[in-house]
py3Dmol code that shows the C-alpha trace and the ligand (Angstrom):
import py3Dmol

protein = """\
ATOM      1  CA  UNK A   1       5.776  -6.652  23.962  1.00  0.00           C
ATOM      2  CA  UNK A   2       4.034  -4.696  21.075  1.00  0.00           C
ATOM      3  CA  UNK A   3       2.801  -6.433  18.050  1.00  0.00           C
ATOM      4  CA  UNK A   4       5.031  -5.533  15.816  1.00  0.00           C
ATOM      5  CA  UNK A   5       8.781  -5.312  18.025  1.00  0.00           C
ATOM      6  CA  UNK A   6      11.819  -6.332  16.268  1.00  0.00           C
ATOM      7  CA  UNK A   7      10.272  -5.937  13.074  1.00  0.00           C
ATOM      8  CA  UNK A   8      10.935  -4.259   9.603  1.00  0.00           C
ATOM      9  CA  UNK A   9       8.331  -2.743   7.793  1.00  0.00           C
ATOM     10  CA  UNK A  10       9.078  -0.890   4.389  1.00  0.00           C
ATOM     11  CA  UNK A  11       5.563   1.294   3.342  1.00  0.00           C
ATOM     12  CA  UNK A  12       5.608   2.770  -0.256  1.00  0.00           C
ATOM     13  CA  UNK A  13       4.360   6.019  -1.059  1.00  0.00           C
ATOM     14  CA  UNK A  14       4.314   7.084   2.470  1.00  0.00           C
ATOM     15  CA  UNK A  15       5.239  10.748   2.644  1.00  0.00           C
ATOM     16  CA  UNK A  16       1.592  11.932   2.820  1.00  0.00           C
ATOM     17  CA  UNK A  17      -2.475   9.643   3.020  1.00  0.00           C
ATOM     18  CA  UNK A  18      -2.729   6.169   3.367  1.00  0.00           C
ATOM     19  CA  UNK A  19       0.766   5.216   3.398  1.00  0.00           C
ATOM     20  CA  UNK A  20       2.138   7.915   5.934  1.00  0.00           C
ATOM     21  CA  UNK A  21      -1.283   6.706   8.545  1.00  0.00           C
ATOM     22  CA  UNK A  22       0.004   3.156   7.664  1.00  0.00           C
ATOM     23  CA  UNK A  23       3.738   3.850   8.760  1.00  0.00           C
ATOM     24  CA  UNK A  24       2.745   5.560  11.732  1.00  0.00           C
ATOM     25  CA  UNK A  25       0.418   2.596  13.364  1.00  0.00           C
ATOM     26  CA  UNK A  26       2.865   0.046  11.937  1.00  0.00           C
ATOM     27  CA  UNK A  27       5.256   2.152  14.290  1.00  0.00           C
ATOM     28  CA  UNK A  28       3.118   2.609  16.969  1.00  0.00           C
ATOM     29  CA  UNK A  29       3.700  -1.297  17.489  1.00  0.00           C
ATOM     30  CA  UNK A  30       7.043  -1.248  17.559  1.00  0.00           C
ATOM     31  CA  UNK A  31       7.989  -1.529  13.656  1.00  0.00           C
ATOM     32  CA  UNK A  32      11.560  -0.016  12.759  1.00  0.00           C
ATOM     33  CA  UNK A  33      10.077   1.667   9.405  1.00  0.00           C
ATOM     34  CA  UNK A  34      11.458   2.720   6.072  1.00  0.00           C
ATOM     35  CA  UNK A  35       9.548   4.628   3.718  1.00  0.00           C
ATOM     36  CA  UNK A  36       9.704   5.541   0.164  1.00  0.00           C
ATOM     37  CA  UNK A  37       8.634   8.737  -1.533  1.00  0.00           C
ATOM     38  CA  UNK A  38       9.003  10.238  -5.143  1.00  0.00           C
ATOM     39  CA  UNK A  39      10.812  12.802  -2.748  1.00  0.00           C
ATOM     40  CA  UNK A  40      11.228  13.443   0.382  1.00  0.00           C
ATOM     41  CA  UNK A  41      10.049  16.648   0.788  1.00  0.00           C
ATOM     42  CA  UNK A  42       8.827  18.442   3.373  1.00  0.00           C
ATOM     43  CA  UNK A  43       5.545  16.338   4.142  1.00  0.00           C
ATOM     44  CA  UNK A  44       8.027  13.086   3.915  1.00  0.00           C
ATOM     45  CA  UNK A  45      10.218  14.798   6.921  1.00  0.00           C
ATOM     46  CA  UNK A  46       7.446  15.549   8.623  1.00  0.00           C
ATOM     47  CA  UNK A  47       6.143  12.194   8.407  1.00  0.00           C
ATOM     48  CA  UNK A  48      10.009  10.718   9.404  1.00  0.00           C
ATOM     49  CA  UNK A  49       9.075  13.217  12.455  1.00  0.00           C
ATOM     50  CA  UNK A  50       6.266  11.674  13.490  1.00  0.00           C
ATOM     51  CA  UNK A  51       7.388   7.955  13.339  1.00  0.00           C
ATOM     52  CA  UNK A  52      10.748   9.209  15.276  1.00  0.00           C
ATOM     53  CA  UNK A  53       8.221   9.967  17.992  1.00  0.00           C
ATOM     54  CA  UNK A  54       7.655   6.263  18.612  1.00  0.00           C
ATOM     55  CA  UNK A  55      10.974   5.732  19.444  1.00  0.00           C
ATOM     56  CA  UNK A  56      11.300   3.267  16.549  1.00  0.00           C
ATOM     57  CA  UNK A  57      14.354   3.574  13.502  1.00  0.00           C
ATOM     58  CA  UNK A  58      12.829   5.078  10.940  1.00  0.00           C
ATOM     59  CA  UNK A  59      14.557   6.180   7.220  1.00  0.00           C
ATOM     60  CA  UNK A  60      12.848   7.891   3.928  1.00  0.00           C
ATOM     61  CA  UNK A  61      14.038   7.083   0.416  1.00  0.00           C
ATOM     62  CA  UNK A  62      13.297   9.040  -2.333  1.00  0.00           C
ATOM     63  CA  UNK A  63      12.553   6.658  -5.130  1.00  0.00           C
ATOM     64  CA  UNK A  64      10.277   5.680  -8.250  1.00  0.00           C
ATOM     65  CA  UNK A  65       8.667   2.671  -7.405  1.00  0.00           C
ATOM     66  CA  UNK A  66       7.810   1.943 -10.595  1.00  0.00           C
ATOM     67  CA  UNK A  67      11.395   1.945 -11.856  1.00  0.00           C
ATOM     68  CA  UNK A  68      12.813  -1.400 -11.159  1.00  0.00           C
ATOM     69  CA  UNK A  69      16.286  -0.406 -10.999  1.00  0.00           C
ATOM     70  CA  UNK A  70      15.509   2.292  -8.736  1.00  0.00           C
ATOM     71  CA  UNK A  71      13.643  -0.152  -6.327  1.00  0.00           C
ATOM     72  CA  UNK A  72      16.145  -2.746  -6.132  1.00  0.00           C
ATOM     73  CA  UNK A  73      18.957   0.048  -5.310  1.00  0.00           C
ATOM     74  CA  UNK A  74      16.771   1.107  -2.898  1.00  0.00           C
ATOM     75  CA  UNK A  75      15.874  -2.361  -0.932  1.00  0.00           C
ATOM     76  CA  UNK A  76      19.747  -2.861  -1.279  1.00  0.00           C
ATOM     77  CA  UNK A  77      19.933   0.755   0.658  1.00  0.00           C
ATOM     78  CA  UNK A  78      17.280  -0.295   2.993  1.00  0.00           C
ATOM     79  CA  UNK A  79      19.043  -3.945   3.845  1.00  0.00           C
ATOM     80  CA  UNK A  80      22.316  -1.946   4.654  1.00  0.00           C
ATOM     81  CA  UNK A  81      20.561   0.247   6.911  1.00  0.00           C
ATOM     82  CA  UNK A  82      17.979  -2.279   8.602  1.00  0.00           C
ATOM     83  CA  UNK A  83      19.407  -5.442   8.270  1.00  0.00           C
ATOM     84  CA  UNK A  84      16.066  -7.657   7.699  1.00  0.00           C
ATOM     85  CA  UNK A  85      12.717  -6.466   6.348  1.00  0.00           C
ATOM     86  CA  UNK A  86       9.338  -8.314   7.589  1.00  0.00           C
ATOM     87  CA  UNK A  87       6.842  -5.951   6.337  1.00  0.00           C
ATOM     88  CA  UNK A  88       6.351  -4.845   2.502  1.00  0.00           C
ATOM     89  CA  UNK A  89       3.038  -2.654   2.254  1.00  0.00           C
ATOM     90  CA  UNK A  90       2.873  -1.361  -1.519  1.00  0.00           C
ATOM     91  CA  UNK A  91       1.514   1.438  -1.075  1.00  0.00           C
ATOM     92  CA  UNK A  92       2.114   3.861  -4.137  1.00  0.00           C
ATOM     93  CA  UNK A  93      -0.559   4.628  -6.648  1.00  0.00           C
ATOM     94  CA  UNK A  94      -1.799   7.439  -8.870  1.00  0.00           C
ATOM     95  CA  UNK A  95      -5.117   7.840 -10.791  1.00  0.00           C
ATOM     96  CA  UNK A  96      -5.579   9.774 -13.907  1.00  0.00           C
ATOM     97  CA  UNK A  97      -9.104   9.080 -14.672  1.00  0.00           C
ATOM     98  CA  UNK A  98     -10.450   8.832 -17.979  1.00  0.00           C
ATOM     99  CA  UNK A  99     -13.428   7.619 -19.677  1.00  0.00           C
ATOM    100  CA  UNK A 100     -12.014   4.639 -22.067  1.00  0.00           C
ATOM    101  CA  UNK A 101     -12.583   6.370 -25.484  1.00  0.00           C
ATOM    102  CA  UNK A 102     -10.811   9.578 -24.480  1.00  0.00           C
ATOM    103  CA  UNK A 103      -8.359   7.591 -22.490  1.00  0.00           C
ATOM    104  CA  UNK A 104      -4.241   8.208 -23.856  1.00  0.00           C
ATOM    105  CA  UNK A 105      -1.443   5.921 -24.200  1.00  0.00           C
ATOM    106  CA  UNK A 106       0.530   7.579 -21.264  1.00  0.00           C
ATOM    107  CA  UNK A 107      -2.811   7.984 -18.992  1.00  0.00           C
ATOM    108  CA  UNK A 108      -2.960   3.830 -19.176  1.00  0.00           C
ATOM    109  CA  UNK A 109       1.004   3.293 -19.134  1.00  0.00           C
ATOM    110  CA  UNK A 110       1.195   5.758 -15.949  1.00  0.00           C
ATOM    111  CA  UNK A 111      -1.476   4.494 -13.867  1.00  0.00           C
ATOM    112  CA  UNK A 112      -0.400   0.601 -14.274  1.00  0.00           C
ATOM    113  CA  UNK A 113       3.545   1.662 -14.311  1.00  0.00           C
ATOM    114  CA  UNK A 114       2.979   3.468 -10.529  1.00  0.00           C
ATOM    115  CA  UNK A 115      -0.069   1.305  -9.149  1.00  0.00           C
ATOM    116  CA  UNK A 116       0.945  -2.253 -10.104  1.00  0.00           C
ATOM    117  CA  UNK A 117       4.557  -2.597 -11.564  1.00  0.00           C
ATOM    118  CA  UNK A 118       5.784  -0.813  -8.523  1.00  0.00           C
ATOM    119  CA  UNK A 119       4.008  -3.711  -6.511  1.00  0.00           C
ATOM    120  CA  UNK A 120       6.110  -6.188  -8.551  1.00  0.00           C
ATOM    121  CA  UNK A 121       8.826  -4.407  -8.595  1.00  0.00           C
ATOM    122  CA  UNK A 122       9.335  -4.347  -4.359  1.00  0.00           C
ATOM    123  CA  UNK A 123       8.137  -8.112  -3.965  1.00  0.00           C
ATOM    124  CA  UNK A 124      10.881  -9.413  -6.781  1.00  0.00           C
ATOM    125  CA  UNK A 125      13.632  -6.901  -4.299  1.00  0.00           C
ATOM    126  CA  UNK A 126      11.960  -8.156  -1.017  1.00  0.00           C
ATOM    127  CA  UNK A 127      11.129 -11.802  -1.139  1.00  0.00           C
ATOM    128  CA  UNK A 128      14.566 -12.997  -1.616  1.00  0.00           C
ATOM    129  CA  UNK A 129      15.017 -10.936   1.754  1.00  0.00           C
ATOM    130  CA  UNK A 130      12.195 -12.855   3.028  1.00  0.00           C
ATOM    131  CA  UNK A 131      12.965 -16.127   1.658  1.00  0.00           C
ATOM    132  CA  UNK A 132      16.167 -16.300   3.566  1.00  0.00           C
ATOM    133  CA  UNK A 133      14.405 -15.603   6.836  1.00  0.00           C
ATOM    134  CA  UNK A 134      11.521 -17.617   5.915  1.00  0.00           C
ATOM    135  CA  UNK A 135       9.121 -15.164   7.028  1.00  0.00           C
ATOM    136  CA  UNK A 136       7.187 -12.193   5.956  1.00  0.00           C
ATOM    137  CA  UNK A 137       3.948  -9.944   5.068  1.00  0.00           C
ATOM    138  CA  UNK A 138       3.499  -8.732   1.824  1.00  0.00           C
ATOM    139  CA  UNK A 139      -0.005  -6.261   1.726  1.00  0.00           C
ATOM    140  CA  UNK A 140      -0.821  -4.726  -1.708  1.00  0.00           C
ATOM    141  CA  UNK A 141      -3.297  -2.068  -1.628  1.00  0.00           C
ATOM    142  CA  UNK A 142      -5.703  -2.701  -4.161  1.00  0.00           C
ATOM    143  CA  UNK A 143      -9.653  -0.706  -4.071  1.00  0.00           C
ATOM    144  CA  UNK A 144     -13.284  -1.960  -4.390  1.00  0.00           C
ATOM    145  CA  UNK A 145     -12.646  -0.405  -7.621  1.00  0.00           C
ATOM    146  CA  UNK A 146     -10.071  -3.197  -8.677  1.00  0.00           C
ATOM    147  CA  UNK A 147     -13.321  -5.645  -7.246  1.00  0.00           C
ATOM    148  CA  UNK A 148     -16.108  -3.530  -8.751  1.00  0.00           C
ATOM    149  CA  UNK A 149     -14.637  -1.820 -11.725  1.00  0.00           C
ATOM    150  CA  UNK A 150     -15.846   1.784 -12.237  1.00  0.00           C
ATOM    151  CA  UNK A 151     -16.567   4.357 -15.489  1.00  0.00           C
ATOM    152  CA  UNK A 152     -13.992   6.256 -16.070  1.00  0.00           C
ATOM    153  CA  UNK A 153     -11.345   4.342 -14.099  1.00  0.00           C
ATOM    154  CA  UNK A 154     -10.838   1.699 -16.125  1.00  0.00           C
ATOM    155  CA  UNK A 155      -6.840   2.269 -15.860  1.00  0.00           C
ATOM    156  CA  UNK A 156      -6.784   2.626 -12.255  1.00  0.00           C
ATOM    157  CA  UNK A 157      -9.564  -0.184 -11.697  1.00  0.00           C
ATOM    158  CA  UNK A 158      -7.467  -2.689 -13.670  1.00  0.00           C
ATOM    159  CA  UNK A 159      -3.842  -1.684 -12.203  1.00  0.00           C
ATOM    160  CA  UNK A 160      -5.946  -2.761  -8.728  1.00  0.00           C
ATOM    161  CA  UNK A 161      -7.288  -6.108  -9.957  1.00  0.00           C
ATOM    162  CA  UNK A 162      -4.072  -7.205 -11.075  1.00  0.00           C
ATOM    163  CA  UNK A 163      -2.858  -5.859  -7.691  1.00  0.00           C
ATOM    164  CA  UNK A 164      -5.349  -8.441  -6.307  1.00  0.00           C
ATOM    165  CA  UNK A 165      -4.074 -11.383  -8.725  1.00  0.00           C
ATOM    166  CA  UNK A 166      -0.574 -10.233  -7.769  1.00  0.00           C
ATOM    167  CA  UNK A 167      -1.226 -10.807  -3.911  1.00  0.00           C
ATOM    168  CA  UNK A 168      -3.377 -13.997  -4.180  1.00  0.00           C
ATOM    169  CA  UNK A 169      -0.752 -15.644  -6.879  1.00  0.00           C
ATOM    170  CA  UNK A 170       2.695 -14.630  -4.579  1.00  0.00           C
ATOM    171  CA  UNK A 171       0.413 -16.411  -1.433  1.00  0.00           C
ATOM    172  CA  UNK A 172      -0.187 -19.490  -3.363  1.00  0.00           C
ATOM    173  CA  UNK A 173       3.812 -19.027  -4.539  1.00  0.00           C
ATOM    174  CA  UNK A 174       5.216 -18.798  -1.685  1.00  0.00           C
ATOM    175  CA  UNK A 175       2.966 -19.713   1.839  1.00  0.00           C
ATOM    176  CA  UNK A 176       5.010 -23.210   2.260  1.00  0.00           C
ATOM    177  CA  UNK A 177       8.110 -20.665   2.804  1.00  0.00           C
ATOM    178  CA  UNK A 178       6.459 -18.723   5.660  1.00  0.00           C
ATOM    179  CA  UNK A 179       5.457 -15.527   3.445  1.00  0.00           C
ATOM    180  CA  UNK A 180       1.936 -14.299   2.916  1.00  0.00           C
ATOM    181  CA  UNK A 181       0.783 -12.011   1.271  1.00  0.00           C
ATOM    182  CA  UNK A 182      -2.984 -10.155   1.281  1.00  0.00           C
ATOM    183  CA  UNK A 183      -4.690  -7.261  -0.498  1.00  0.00           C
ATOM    184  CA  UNK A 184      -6.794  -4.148   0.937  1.00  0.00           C
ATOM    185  CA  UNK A 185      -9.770  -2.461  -1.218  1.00  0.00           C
ATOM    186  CA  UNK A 186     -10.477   0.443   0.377  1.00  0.00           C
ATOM    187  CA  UNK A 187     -13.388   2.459  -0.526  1.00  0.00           C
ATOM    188  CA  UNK A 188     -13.611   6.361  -0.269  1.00  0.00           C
ATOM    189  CA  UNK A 189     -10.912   7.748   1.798  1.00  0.00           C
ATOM    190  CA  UNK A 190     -10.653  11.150   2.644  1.00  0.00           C
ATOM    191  CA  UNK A 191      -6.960  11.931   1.233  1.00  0.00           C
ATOM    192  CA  UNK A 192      -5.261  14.234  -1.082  1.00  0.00           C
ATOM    193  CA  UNK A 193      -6.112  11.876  -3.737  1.00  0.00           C
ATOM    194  CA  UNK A 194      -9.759  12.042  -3.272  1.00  0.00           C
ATOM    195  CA  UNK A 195      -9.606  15.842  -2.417  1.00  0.00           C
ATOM    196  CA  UNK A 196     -10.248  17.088  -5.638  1.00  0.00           C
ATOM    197  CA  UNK A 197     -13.927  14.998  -6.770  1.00  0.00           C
ATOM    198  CA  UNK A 198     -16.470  17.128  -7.966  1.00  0.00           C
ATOM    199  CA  UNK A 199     -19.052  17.742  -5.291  1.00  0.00           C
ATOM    200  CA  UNK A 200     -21.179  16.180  -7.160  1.00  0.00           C
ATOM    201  CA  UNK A 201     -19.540  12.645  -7.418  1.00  0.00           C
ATOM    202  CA  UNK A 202     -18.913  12.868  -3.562  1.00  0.00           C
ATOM    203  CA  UNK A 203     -22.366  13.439  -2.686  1.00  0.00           C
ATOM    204  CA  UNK A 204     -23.115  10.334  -5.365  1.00  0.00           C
ATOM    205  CA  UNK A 205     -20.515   8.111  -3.067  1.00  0.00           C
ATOM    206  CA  UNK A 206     -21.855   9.065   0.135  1.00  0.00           C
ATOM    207  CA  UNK A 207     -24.803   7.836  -0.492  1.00  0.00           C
ATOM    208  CA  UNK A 208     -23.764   4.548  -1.439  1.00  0.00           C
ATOM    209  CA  UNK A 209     -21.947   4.296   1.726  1.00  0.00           C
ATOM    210  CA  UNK A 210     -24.352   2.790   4.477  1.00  0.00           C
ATOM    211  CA  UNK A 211     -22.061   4.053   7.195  1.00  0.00           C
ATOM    212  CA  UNK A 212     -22.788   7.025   5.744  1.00  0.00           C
ATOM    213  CA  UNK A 213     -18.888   8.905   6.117  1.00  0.00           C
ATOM    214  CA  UNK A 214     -16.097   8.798   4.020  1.00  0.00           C
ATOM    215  CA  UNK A 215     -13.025   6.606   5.396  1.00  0.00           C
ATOM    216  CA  UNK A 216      -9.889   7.732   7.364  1.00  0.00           C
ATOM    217  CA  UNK A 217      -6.465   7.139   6.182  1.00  0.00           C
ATOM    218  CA  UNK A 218      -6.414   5.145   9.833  1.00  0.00           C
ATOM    219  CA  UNK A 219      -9.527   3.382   9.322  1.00  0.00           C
ATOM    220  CA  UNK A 220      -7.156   1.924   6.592  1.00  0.00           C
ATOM    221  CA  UNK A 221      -4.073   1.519   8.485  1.00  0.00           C
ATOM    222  CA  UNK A 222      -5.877  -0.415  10.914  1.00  0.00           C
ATOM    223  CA  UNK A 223      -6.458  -3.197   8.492  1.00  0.00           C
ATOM    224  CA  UNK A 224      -2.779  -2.860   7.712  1.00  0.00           C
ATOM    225  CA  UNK A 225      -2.043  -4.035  11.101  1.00  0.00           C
ATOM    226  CA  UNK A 226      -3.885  -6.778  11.525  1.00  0.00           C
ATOM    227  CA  UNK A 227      -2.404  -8.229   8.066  1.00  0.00           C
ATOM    228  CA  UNK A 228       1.628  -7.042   8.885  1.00  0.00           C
ATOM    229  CA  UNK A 229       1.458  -8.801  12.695  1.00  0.00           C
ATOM    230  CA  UNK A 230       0.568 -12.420  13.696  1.00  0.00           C
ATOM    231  CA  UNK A 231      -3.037 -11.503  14.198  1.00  0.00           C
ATOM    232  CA  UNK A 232      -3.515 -12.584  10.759  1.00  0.00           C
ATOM    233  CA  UNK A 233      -0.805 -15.031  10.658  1.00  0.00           C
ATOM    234  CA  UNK A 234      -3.577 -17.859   8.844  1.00  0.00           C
ATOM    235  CA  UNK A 235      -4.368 -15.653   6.638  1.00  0.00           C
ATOM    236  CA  UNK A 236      -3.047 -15.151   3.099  1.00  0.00           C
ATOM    237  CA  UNK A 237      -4.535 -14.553  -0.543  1.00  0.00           C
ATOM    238  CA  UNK A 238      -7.227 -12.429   0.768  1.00  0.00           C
ATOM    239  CA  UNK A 239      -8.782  -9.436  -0.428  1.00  0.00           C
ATOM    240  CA  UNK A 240     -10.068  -7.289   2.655  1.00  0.00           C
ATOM    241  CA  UNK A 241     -12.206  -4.699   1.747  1.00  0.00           C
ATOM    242  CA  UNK A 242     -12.588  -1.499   3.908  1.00  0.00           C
ATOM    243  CA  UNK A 243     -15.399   0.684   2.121  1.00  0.00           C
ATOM    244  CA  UNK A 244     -17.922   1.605   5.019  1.00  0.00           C
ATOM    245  CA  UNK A 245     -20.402  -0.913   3.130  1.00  0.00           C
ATOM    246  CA  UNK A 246     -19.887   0.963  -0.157  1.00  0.00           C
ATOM    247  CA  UNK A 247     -20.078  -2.536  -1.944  1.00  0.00           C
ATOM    248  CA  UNK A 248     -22.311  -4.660   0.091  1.00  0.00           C
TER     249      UNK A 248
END
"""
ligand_1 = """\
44
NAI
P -2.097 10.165 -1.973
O -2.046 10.746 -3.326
O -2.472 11.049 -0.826
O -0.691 9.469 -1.608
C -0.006 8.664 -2.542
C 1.475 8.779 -2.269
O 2.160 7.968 -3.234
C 2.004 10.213 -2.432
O 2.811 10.566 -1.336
C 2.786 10.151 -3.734
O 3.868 11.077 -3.800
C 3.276 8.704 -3.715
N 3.669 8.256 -5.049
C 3.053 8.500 -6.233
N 3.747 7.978 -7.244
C 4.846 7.373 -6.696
C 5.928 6.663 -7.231
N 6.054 6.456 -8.552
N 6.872 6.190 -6.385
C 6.773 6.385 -5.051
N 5.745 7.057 -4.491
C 4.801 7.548 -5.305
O -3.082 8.928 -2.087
P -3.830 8.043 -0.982
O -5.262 8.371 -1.037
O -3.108 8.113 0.299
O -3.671 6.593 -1.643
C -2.724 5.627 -1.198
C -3.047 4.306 -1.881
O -4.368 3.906 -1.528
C -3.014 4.373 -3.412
O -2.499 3.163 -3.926
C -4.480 4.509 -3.762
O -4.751 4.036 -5.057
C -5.110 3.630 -2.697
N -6.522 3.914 -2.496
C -6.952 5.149 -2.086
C -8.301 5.393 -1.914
C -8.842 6.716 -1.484
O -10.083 6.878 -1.459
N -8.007 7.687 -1.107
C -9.298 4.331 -2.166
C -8.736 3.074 -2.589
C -7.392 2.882 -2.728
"""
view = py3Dmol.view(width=600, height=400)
view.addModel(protein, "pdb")
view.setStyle({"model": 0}, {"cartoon": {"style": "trace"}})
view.addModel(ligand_1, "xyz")
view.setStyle({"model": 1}, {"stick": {}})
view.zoomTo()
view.show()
């Protein structure tokens, strides 16, 4: 029996990075798995591909996760087509970094709208879901940034705090009906996200790192696991950070 057999897991954002590597070792264990996407283009078929090849059910959605009509229509969609959901990993997020004085209206708006209303937005469709089977994993994937705080990111770095409050407040809301629910702050991943740093600020990072290598979108999904299965089934309100000793 695999860790994860019988279960539902719905990943956000998982076309491409993070969320895709997250999907993929959720399904490795057995998880039927629906993902969401802005669309689902031709990196979210390839990633519906991949996940096939675990022989697991697996579905993409295109959808704005931080529209809340959108997201509810969606976890309706989602119900209809898995039945039960177990697993909620929000997973979406943007940056569009900024130092505060040059900072606009829609660069703020965006970056909380995608990173943390989205987060909000899938818990209020899921846990209802979850209620009624008293049982369920919520992970929000915060940064050591959200921990930290960092120049130029103060958007992004508070959209990942409050992703932290978010987790730690739903665990305290709702543990005594079976749900938990945990946060991840990664450090530097190698992604499309990170791709385009200046040489300059990568170089800066690495040496910060004491393992001395940026992360893997696995390294990530690895922690994933553990909090989606009964490994971690004592643990909720957490914050576990994954960040090569970036912040230690
Ligand atoms: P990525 O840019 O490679 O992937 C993000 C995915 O989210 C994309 O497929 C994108 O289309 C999707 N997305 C964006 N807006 C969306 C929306 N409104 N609705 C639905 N999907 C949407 O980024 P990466 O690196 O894989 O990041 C994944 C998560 O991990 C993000 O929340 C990011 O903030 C977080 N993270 C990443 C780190 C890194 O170093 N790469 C470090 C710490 C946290």
């Amino acid at each position: 029996m695999k860790l994860l057999s019988g279960k539902v897991a719905v990943v956000t954002g998982a076309a491409r990075g993070i969320g895709k590597s997250i999907a993929l070792k959720l399904a490795s264990e057995g998880a039927d798995i629906a993902f969401t996407d802005l669309a689902i283009d031709e990196n979210g078929q390839q990633t519906k591909l991949e996940i096939a090849a675990f022989g697991v059910k697996v579905k993409g959605y295109a959808s704005n996760a931080a529209n809340f009509d959108d997201t509810h229509n969606v976890v309706a969609e989602i119900m209809k087509d898995f039945g039960h959901i177990n697993v909620l990993v929000n997973n979406a997020g943007i940056t569009r970094d900024s130092l505060m004085m040059r900072m606009s209206e829609q660069q703020w708006d965006a970056v909380i709208n995608i990173n943390l209303k989205s987060a909000f937005n899938f818990i209020h469709a899921c846990t209802p879901v979850m209620l009624k089977q008293k049982e369920g994993s919520i992970i929000n994937m915060a940064s050591v940034v959200g921990v930290s705080g960092n120049a130029g990111q103060c958007n992004y770095s508070a959209s990942k705090a409050g992703l932290i409050g978010l987790a730690k407040s739903i665990a305290k809301e709702l543990g005594s009906r079976g749900i938990r629910a945990n946060a991840i702050a990664p450090g530097y991943i190698q992604t499309d996200m990170t791709e385009n740093l200046s040489t300059e600020v990568k170089e800066t990072m690495m040496k910060s790192i004491s393992l001395r290598r940026a992360g893997t979108p696995e390294d990530i999904a690895n922690v994933a696991l553990f909090l989606a299965s009964d490994l971690s089934s004592y643990m909720t309100g957490q914050v576990l950070v994954c960040d090569g000793g970036m912040g230690s």
